[in-house]
C-alpha positions as MATLAB code, in Angstrom:
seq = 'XXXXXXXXXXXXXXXXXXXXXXXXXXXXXXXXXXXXXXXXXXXXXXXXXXXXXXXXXXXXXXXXXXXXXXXXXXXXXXXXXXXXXXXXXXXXXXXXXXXXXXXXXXXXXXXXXXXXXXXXXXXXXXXXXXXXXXXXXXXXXXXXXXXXXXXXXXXXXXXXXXXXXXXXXXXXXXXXXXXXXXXXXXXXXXXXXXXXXXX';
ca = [
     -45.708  -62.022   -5.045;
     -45.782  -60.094   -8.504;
     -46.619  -56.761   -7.022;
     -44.114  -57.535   -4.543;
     -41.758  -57.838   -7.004;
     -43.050  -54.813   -9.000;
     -42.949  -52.039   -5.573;
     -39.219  -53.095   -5.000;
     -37.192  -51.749   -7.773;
     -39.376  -48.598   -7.777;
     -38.777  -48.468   -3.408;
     -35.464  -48.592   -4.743;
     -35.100  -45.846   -6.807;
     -36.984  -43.696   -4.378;
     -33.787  -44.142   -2.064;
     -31.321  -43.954   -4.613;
     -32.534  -40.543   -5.843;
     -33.047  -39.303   -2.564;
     -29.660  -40.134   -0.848;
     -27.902  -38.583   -4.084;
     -29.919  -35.377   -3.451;
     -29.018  -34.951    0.206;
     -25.604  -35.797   -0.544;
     -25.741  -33.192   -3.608;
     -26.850  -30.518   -1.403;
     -24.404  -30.883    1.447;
     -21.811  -31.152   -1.188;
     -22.888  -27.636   -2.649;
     -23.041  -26.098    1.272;
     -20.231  -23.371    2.050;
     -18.694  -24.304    4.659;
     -19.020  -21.091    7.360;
     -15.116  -19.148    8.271;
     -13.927  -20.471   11.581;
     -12.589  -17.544   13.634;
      -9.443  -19.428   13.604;
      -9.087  -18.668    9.842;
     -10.790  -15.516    9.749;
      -8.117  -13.990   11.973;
      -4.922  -15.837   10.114;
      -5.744  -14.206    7.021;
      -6.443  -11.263    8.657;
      -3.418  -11.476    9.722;
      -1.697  -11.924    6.635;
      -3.364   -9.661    4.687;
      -2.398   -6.430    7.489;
       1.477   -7.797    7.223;
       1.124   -7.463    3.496;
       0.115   -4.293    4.188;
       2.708   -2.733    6.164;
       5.148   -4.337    4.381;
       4.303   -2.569    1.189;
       4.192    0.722    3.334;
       8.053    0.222    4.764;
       8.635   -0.324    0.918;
       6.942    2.457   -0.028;
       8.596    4.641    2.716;
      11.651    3.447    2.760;
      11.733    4.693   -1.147;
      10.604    8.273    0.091;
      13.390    8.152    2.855;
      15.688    7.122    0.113;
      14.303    9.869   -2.132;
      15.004   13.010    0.419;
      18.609   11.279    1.283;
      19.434   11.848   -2.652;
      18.236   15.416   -2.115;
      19.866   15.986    0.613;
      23.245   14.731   -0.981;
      22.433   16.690   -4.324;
      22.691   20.179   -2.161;
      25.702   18.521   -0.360;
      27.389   17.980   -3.966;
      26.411   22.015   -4.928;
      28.054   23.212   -1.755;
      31.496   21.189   -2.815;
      31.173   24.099   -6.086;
      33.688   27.086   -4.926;
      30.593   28.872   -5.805;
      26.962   28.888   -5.025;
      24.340   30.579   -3.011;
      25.570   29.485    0.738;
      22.202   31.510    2.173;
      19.985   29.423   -0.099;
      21.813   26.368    0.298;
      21.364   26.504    4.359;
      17.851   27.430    3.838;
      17.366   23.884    1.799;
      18.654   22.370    4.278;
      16.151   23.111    7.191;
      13.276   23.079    4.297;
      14.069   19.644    3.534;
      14.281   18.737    7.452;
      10.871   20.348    7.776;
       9.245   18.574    4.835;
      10.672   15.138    5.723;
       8.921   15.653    9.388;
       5.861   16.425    7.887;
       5.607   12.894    6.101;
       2.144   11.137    7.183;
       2.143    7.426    8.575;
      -0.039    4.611    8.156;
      -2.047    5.053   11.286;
      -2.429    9.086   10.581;
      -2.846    9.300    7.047;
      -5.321   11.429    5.315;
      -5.790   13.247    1.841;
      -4.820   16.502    3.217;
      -2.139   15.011    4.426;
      -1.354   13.481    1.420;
      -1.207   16.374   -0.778;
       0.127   18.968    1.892;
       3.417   16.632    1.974;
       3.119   15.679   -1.798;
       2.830   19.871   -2.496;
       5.728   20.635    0.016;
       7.782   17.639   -1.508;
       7.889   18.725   -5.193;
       8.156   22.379   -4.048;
      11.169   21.643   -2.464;
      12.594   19.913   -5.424;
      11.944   22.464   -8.120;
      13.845   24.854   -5.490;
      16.929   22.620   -5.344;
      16.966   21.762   -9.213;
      16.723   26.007   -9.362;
      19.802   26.139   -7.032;
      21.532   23.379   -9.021;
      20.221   25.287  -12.345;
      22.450   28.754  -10.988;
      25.290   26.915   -9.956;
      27.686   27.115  -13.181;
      30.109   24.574  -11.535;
      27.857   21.725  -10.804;
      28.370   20.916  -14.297;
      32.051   19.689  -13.487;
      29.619   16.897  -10.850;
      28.190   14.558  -13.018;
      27.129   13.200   -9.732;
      24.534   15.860   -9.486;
      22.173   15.124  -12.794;
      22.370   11.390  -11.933;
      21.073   12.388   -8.320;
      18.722   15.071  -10.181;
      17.241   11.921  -12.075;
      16.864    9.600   -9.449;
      14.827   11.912   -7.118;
      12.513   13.272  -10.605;
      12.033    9.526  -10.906;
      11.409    8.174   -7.239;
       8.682   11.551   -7.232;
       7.080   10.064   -9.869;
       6.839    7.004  -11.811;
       8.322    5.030   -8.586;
       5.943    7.154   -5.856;
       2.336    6.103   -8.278;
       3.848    2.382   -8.882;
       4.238    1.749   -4.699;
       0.988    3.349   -4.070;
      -1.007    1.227   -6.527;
       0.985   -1.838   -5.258;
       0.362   -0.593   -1.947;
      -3.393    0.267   -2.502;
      -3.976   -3.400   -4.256;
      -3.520   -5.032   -0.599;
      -4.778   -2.480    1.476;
      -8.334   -2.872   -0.948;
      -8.121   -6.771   -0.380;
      -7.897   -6.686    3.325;
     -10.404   -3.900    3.597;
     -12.632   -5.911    1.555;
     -12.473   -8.947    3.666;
     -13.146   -6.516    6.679;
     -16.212   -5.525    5.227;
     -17.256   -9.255    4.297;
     -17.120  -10.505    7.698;
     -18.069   -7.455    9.949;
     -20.622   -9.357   12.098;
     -18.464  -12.198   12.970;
     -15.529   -9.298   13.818;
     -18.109   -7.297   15.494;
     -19.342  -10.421   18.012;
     -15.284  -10.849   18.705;
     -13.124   -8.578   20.740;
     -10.114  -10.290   19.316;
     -11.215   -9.132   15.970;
     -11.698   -6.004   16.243;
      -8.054   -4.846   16.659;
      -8.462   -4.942   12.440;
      -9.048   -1.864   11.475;
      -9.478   -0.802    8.027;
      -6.952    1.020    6.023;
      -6.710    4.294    4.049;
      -6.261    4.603    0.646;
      -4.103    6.586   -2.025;
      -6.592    5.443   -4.759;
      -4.034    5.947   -7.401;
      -5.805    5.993  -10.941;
      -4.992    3.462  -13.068;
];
């Protein structure tokens, strides 16, 4: 009866310890990413993504409408270079079609249209810079700051903001390839292309 008495406390124990371990270890477990899940935050991570791009583009497009309106405001000067002032014109046309999107995007791309883009402002600042009657426009050097600005501090800022999300999505891409590779419905995901703006 003694050693009964003895083996049940330490039977006991035995059980206790083990059922805390197993319940330990399936408490530590990661659970696996249902598909269901997988593609909803795919999801939300690409719509981040293109809505920073319309943000960032819709800056640009607001950018080249400033320039287009600062050559407008030169030819309302009685006078100015009319032959370099039409020539603006179509140059501006011709960089604005050259502008990448998000499915074509590449660094030549990017710095063809970023090369054409400041050329073509340092040409209209140099028409605004021989027109002596612009100066009567204050219009013109508010315009002439706004496009300086959107070409730089605004253009890095959108890309970095832009490049933040596009990183994130690409990362979870890259963290679940075999479960996107093992599902056609996945693989409409694609990964996305950079600025890699330094910091």
């Amino acid at each position: 009866m003694k050693k009964i008495l003895f083996f049940f406390p330490v039977l006991m124990s035995v059980f206790i310890l083990t059922n805390c371990t197993e319940h330990k270890d399936t408490k530590n477990a990661l659970p696996p990413i249902h598909k269901n899940d997988l593609s909803s935050e795919l999801m939300i991570l690409n719509d981040s993504v293109i809505l920073k791009w319309n943000q960032m583009m819709a800056a640009d497009s607001q950018k080249f409408a400033d320039i287009k309106r600062l050559l407008e405001e030169i030819s309302y000067c009685k006078k100015y270079n009319e032959k370099e002032f039409e020539e603006l014109m179509i140059f501006r046309n011709k960089v604005y079609d050259e502008r990448y999107t998000i499915d074509n995007i590449t660094d030549s791309k990017i710095d063809q249209y970023d090369s054409l883009t400041t050329l073509l402002i340092n040409k209209v600042r140099n028409l605004k810079s021989k027109t002596p009657e612009i100066l009567q426009h204050p219009l013109a050097d508010q315009l002439e700051n706004e496009i300086l600005k959107a070409d730089n501090e605004d253009l890095i800022q959108f890309r970095k903001h832009y490049d933040a999300i596009a990183e994130k999505y690409n990362s979870l891409l890259d963290q679940n390839k075999e479960a996107i590779e093992k599902d056609l419905n996945l693989q409409s995901f694609k990964k996305r292309k950079l600025f890699a703006v330094a910091s």
